[in-house]
Backbone atoms as SQL, in Angstrom:
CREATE TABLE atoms (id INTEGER PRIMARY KEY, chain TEXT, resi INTEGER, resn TEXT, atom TEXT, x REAL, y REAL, z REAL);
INSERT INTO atoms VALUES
  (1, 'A', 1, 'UNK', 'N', -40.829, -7.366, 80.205),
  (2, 'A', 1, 'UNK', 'CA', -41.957, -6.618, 79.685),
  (3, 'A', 1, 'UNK', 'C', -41.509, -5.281, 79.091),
  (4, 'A', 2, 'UNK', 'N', -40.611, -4.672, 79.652),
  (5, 'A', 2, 'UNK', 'CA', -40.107, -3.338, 79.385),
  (6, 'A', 2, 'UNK', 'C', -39.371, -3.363, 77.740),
  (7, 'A', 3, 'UNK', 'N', -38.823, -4.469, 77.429),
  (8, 'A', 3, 'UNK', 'CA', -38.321, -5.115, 76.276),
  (9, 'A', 3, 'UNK', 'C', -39.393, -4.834, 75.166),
  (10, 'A', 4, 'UNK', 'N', -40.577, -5.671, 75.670),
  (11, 'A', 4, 'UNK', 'CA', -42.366, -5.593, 74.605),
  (12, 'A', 4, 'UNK', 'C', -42.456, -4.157, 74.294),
  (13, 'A', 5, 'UNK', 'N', -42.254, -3.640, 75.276),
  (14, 'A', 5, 'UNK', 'CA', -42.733, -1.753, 75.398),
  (15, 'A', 5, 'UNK', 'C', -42.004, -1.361, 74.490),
  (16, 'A', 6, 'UNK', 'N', -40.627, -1.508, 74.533),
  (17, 'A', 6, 'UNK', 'CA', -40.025, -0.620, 73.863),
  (18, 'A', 6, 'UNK', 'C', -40.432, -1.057, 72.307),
  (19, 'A', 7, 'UNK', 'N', -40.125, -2.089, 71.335),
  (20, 'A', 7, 'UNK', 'CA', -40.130, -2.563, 70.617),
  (21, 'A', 7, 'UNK', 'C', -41.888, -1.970, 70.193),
  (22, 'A', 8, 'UNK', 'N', -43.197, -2.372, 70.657),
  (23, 'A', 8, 'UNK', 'CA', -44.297, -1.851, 70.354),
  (24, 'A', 8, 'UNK', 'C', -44.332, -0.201, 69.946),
  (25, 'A', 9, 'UNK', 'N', -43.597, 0.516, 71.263),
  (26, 'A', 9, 'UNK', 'CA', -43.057, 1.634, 70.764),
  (27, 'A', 9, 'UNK', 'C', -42.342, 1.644, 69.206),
  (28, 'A', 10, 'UNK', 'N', -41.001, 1.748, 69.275),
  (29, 'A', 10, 'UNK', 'CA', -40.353, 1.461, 68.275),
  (30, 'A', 10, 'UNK', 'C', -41.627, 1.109, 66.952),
  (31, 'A', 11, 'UNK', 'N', -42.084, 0.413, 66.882),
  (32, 'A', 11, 'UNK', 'CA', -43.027, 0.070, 65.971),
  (33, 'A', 11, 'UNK', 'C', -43.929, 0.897, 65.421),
  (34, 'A', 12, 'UNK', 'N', -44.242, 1.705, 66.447),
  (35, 'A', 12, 'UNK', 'CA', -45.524, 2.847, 66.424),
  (36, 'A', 12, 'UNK', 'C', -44.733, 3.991, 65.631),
  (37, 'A', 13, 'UNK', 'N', -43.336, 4.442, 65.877),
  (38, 'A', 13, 'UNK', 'CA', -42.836, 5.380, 65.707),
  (39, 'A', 13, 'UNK', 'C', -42.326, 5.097, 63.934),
  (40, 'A', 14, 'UNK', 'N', -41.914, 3.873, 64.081),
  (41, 'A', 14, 'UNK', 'CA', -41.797, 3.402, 62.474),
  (42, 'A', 14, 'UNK', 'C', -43.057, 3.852, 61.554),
  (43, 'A', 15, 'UNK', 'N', -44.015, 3.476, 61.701),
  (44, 'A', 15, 'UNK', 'CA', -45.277, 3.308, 61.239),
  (45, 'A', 15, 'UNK', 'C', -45.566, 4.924, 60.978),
  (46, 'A', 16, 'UNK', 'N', -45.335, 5.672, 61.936),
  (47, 'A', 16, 'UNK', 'CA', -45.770, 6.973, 61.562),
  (48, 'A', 16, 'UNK', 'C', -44.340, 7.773, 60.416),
  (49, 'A', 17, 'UNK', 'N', -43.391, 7.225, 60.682),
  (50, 'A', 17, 'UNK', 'CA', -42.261, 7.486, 59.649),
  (51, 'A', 17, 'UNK', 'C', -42.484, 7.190, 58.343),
  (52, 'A', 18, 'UNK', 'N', -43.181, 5.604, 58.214),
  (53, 'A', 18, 'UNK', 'CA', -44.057, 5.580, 57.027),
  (54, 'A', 18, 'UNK', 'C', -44.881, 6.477, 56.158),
  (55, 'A', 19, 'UNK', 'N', -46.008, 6.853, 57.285),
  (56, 'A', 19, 'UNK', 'CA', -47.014, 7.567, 56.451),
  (57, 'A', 19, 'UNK', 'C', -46.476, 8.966, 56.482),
  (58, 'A', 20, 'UNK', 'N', -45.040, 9.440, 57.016),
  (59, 'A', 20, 'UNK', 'CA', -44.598, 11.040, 56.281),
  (60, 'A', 20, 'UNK', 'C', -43.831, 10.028, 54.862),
  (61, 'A', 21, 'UNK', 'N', -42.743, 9.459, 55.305),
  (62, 'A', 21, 'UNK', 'CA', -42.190, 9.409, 54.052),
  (63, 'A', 21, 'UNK', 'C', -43.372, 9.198, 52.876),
  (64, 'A', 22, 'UNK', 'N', -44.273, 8.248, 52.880),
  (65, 'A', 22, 'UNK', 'CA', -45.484, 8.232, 51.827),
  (66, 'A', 22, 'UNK', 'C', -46.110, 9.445, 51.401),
  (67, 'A', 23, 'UNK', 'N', -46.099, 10.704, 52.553),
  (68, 'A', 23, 'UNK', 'CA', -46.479, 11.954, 52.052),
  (69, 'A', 23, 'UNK', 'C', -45.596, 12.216, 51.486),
  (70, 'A', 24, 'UNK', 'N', -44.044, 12.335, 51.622),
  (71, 'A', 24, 'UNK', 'CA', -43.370, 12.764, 50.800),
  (72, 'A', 24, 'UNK', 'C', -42.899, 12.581, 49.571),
  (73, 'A', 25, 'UNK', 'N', -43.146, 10.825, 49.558),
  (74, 'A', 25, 'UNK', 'CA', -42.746, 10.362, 48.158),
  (75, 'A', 25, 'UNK', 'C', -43.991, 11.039, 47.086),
  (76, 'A', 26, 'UNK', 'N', -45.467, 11.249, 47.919),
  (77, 'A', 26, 'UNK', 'CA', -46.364, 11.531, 46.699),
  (78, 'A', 26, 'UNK', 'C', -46.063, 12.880, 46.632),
  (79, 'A', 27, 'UNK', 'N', -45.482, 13.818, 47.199),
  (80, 'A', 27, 'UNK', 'CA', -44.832, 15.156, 46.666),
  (81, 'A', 27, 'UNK', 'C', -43.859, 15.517, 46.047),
  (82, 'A', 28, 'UNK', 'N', -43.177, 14.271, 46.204),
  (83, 'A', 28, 'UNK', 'CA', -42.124, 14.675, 45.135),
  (84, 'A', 28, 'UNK', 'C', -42.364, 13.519, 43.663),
  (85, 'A', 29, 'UNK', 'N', -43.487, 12.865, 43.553),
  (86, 'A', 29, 'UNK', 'CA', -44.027, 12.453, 42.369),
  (87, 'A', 29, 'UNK', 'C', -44.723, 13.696, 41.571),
  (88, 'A', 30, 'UNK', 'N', -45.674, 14.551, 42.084),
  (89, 'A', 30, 'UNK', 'CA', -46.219, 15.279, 41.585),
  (90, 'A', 30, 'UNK', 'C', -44.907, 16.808, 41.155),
  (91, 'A', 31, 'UNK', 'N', -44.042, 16.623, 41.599),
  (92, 'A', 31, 'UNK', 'CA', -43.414, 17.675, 41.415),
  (93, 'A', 31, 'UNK', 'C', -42.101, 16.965, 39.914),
  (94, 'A', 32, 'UNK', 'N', -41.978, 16.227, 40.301),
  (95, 'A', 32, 'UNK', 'CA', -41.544, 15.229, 39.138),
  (96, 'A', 32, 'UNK', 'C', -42.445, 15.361, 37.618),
  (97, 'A', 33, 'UNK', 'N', -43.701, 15.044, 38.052),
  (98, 'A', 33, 'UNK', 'CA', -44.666, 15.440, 36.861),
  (99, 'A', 33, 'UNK', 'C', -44.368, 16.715, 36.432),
  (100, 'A', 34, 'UNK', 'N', -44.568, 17.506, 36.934),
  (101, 'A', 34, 'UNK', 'CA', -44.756, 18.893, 36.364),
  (102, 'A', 34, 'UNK', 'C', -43.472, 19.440, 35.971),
  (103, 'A', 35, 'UNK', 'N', -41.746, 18.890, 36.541),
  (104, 'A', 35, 'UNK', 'CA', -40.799, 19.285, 36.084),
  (105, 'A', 35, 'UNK', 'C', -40.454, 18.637, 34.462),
  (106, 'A', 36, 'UNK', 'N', -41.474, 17.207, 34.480),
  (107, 'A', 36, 'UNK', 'CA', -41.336, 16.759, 32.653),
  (108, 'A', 36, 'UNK', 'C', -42.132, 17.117, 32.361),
  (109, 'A', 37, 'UNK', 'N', -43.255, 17.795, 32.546),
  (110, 'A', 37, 'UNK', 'CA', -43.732, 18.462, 31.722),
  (111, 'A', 37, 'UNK', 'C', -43.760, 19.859, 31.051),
  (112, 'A', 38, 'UNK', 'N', -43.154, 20.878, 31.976),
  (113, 'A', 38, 'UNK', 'CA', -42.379, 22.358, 31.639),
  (114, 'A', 38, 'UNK', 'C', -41.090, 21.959, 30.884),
  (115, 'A', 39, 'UNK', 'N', -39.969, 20.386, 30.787),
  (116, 'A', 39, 'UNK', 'CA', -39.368, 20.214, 30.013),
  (117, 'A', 39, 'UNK', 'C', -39.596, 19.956, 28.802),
  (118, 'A', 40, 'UNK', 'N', -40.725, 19.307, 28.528),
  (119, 'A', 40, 'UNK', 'CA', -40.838, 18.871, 27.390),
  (120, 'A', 40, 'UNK', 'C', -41.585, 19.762, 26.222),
  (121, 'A', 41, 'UNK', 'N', -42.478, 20.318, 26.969),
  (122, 'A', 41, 'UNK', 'CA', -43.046, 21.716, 26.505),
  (123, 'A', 41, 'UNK', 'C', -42.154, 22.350, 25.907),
  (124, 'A', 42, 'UNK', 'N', -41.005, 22.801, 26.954),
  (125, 'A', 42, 'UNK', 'CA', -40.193, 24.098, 26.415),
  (126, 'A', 42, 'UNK', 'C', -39.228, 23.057, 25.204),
  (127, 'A', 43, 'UNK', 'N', -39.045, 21.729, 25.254),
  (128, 'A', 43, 'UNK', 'CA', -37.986, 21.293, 24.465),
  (129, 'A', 43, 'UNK', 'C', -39.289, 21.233, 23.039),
  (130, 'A', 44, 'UNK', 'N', -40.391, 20.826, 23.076),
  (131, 'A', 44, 'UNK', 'CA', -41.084, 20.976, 22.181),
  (132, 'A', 44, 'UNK', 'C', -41.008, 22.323, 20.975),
  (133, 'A', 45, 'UNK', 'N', -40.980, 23.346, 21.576),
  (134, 'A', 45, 'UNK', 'CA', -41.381, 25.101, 21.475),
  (135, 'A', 45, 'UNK', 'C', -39.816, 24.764, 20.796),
  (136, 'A', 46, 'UNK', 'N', -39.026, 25.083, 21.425),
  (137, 'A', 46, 'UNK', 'CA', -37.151, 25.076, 20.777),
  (138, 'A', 46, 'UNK', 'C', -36.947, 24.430, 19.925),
  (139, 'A', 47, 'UNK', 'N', -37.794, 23.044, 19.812),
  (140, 'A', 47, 'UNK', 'CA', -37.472, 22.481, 18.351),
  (141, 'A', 47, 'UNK', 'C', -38.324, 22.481, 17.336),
  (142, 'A', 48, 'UNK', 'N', -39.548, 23.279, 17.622),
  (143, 'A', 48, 'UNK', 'CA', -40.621, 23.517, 16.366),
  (144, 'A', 48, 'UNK', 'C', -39.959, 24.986, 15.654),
  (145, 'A', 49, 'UNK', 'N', -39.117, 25.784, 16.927),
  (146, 'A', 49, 'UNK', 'CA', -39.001, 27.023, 16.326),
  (147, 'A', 49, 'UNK', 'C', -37.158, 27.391, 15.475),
  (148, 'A', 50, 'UNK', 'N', -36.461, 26.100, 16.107),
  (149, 'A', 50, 'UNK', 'CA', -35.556, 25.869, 15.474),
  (150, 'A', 50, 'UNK', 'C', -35.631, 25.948, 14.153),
  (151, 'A', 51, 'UNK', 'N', -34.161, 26.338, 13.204),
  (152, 'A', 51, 'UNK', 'CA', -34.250, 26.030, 12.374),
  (153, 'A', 51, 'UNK', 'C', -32.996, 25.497, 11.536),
  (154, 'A', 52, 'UNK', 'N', -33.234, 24.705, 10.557),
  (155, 'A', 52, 'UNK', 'CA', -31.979, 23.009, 10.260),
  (156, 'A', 52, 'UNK', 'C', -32.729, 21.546, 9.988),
  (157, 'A', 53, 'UNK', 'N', -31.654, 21.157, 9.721),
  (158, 'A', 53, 'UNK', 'CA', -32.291, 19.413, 10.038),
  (159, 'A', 53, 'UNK', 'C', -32.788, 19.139, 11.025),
  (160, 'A', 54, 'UNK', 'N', -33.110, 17.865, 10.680),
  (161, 'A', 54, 'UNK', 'CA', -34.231, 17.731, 11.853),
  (162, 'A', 54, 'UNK', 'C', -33.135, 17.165, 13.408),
  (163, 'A', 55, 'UNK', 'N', -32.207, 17.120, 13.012),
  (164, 'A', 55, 'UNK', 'CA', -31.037, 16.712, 14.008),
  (165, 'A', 55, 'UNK', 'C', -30.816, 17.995, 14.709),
  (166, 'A', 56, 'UNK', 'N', -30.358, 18.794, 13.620),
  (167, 'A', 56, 'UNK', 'CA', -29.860, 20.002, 14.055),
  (168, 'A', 56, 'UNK', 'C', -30.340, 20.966, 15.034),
  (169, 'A', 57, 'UNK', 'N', -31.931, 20.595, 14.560),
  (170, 'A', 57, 'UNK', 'CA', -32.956, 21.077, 15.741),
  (171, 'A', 57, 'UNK', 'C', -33.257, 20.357, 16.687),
  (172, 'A', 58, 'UNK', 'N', -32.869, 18.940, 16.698),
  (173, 'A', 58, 'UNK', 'CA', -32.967, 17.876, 17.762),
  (174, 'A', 58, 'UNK', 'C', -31.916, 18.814, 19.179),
  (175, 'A', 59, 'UNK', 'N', -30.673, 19.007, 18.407),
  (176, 'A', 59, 'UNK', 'CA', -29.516, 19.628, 19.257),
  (177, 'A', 59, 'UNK', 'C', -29.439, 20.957, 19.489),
  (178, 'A', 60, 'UNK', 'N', -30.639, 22.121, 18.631),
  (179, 'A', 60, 'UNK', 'CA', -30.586, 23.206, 19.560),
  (180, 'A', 60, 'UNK', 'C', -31.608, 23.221, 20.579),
  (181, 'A', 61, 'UNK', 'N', -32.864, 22.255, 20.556),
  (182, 'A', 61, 'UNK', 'CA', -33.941, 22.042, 21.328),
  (183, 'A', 61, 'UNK', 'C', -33.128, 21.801, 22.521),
  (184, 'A', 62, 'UNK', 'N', -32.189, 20.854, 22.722),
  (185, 'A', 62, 'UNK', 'CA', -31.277, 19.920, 23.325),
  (186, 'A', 62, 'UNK', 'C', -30.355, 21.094, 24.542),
  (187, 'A', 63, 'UNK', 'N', -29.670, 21.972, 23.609),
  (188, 'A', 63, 'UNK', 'CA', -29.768, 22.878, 24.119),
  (189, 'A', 63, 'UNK', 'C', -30.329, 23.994, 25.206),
  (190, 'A', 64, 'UNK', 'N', -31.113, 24.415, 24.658),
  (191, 'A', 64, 'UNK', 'CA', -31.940, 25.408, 25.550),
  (192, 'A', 64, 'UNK', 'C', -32.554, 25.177, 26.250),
  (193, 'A', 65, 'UNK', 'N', -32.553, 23.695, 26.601),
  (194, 'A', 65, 'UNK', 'CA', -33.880, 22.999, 27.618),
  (195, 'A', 65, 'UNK', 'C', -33.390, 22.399, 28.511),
  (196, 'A', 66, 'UNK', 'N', -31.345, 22.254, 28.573),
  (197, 'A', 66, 'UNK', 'CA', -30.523, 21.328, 29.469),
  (198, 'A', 66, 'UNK', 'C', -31.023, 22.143, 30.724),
  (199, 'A', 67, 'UNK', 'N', -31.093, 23.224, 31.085),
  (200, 'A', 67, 'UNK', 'CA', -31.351, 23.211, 32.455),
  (201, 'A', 67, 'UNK', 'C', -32.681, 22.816, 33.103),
  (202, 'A', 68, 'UNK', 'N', -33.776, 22.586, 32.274),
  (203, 'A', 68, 'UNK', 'CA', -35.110, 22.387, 32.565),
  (204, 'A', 68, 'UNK', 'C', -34.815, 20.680, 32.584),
  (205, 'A', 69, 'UNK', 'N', -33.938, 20.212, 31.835),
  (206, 'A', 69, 'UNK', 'CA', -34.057, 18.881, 32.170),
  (207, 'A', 69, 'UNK', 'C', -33.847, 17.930, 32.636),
  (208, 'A', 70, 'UNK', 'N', -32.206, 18.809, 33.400),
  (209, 'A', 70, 'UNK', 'CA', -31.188, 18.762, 34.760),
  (210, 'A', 70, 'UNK', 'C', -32.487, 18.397, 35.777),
  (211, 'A', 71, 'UNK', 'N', -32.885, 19.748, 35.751),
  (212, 'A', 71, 'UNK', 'CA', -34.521, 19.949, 36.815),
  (213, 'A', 71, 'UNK', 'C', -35.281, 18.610, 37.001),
  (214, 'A', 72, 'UNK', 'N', -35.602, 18.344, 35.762),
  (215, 'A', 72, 'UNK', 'CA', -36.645, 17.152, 35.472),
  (216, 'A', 72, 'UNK', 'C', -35.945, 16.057, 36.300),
  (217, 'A', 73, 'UNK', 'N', -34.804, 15.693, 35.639),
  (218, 'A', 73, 'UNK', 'CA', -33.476, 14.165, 36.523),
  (219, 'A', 73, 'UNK', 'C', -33.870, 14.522, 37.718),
  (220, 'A', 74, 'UNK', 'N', -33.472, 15.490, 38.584),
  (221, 'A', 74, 'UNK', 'CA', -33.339, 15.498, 40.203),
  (222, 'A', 74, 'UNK', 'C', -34.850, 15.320, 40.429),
  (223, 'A', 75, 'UNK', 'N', -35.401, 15.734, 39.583),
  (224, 'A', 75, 'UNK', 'CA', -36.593, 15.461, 40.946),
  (225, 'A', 75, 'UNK', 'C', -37.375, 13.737, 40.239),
  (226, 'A', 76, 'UNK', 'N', -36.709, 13.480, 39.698),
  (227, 'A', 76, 'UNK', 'CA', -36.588, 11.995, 39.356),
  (228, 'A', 76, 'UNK', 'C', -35.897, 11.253, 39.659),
  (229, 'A', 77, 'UNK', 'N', -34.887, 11.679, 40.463),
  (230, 'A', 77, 'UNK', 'CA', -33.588, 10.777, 41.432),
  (231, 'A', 77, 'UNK', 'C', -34.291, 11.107, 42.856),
  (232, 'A', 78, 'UNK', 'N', -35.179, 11.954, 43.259),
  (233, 'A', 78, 'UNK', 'CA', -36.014, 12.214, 44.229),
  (234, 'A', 78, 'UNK', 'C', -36.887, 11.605, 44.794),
  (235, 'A', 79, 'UNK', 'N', -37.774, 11.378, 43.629),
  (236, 'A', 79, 'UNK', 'CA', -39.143, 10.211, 43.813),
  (237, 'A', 79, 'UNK', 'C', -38.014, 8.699, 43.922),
  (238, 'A', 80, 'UNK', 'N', -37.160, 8.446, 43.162),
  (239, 'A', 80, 'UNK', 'CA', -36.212, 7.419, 43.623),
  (240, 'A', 80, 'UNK', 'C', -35.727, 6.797, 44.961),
  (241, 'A', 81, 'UNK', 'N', -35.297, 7.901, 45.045),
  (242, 'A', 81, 'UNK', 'CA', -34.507, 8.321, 46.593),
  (243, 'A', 81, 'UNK', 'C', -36.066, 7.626, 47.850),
  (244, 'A', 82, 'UNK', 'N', -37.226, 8.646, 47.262),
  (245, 'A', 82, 'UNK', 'CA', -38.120, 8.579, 48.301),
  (246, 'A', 82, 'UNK', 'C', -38.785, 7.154, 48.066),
  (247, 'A', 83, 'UNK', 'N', -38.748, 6.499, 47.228),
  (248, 'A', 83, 'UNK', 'CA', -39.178, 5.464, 47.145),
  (249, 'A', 83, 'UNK', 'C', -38.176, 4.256, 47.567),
  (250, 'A', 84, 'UNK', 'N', -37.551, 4.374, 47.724),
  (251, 'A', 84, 'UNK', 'CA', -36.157, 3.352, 48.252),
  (252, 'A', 84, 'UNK', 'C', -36.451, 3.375, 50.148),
  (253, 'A', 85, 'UNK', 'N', -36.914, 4.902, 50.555),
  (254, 'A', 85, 'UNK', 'CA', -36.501, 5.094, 51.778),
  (255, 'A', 85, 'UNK', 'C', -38.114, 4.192, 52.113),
  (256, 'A', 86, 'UNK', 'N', -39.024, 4.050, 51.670),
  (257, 'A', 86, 'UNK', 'CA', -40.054, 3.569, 51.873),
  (258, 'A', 86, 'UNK', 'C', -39.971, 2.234, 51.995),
  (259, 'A', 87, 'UNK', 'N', -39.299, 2.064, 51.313),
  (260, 'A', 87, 'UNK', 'CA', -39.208, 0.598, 51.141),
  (261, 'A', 87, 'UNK', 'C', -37.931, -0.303, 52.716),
  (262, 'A', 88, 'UNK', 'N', -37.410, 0.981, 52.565),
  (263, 'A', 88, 'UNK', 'CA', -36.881, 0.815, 54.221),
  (264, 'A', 88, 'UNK', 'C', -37.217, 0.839, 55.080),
  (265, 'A', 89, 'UNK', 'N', -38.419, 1.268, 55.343),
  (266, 'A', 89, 'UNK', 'CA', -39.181, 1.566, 56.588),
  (267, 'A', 89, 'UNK', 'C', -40.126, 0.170, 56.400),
  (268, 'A', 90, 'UNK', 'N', -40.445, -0.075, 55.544),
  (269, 'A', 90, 'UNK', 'CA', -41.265, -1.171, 55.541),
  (270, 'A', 90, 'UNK', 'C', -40.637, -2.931, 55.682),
  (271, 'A', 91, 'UNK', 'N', -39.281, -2.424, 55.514),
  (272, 'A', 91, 'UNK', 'CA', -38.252, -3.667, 56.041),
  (273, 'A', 91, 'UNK', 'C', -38.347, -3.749, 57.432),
  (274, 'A', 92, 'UNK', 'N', -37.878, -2.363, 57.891),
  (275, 'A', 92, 'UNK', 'CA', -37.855, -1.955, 59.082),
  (276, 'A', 92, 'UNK', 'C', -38.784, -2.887, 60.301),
  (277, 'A', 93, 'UNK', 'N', -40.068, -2.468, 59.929),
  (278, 'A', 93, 'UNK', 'CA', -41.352, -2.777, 60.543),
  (279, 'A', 93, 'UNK', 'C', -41.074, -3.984, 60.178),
  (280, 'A', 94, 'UNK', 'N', -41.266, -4.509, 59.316),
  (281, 'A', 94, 'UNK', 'CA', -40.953, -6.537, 59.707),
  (282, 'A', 94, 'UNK', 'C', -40.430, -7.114, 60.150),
  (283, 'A', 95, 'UNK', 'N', -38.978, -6.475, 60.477),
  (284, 'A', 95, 'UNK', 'CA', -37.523, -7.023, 61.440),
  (285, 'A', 95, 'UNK', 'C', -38.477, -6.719, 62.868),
  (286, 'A', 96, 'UNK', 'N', -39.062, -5.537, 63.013),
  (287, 'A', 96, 'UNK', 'CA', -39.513, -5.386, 64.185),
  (288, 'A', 96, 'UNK', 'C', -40.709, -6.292, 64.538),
  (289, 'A', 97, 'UNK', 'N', -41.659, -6.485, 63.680),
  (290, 'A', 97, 'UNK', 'CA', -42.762, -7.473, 64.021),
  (291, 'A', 97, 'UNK', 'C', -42.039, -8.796, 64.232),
  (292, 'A', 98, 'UNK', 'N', -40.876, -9.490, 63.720),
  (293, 'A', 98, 'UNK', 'CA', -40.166, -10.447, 64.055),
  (294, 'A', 98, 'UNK', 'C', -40.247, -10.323, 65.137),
  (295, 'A', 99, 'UNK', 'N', -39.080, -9.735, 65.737),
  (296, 'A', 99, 'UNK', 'CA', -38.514, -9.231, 66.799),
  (297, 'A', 99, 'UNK', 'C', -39.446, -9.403, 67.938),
  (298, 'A', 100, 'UNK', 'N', -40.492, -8.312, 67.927),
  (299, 'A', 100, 'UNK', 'CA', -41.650, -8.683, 68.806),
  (300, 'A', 100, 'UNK', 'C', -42.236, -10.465, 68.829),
  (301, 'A', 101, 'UNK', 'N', -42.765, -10.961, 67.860),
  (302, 'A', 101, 'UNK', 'CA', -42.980, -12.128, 68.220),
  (303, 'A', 101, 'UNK', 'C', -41.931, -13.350, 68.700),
  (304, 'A', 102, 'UNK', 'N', -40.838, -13.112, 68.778),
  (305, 'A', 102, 'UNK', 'CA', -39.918, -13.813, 69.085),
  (306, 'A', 102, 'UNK', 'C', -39.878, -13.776, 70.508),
  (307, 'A', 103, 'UNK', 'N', -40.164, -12.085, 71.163),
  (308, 'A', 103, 'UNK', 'CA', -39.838, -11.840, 72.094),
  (309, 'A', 103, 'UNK', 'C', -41.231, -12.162, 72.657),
  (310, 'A', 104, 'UNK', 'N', -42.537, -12.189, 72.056),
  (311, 'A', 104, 'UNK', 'CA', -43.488, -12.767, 72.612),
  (312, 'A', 104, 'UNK', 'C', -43.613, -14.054, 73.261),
  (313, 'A', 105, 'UNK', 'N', -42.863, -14.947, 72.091),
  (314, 'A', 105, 'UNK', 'CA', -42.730, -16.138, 72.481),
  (315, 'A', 105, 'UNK', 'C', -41.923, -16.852, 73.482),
  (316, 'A', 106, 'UNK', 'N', -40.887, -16.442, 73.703),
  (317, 'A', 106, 'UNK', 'CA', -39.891, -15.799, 74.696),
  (318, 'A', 106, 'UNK', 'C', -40.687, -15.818, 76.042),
  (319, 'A', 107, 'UNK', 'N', -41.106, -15.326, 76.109),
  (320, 'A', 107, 'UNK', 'CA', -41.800, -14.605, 77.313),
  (321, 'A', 107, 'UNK', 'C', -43.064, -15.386, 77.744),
  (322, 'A', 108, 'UNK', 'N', -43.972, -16.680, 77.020),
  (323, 'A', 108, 'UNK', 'CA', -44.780, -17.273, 77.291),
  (324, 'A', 108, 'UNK', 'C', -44.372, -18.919, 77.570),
  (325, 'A', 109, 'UNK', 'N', -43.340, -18.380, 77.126),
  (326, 'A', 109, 'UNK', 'CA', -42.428, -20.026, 77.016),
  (327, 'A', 109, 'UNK', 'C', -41.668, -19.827, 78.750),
  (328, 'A', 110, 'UNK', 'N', -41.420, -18.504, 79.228),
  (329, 'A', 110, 'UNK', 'CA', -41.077, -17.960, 80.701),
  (330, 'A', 110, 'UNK', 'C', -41.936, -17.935, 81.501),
  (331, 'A', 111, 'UNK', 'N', -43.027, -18.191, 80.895),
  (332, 'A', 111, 'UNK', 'CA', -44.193, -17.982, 81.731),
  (333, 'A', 111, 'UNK', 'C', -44.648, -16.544, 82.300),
  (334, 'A', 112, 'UNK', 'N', -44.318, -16.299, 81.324),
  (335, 'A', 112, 'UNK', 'CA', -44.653, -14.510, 81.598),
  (336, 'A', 112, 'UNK', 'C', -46.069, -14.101, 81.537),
  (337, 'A', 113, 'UNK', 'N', -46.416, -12.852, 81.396),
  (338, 'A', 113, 'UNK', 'CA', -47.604, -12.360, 80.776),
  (339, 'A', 113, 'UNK', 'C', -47.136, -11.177, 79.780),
  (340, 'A', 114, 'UNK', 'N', -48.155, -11.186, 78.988),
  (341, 'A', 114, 'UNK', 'CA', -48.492, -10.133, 77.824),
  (342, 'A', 114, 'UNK', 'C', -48.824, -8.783, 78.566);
């Protein structure tokens, strides 16, 4: 029985790991938004006010906006990151709901109780 416990545990504690990482993935979505959008803005502004071909201003826009758009990537390898780890936790919890019913079955097939 102590086996059930732990594992139900275990389960509970997963589950709440879930709903932070889910807070976190939707914070670092919204922060994702707003880092392409202060990029694209400012790469907008640099290449209307550029002046050259239209290349030329492609590459000073290109320019002046690499660190805003460095910015933009990470917090787009972020929502990545946080979305991968979600998807781990939700593996997680199924190995464990296995687990538990195996060990349920286990245990009625012993003649145990629940």
């Amino acid at each position: 029985m102590s086996e059930m416990l732990t594992i139900v545990k275990q389960l509970g504690q997963l589950s709440r790991d879930l709903d932070e990482a889910v807070k976190e993935l939707g914070k670092a979505e919204e922060q994702a938004v707003e880092d392409e959008a202060k990029f694209k803005v400012a790469f907008s502004k640099a290449f209307r006010t550029a002046v050259g071909s239209v290349e030329d201003r492609k590459q000073i826009a290109t320019e002046e906006t690499i660190d805003l758009w460095r910015i933009w990537g990470k917090a787009a390898a972020l929502v990545r990151l946080r979305k991968e780890n979600v998807k781990a936790l939700h593996s997680r919890i199924d190995v464990g709901r296995t687990i538990q019913s195996t060990a349920r079955a286990e245990m009625q097939l012993a003649g145990g109780q629940l």
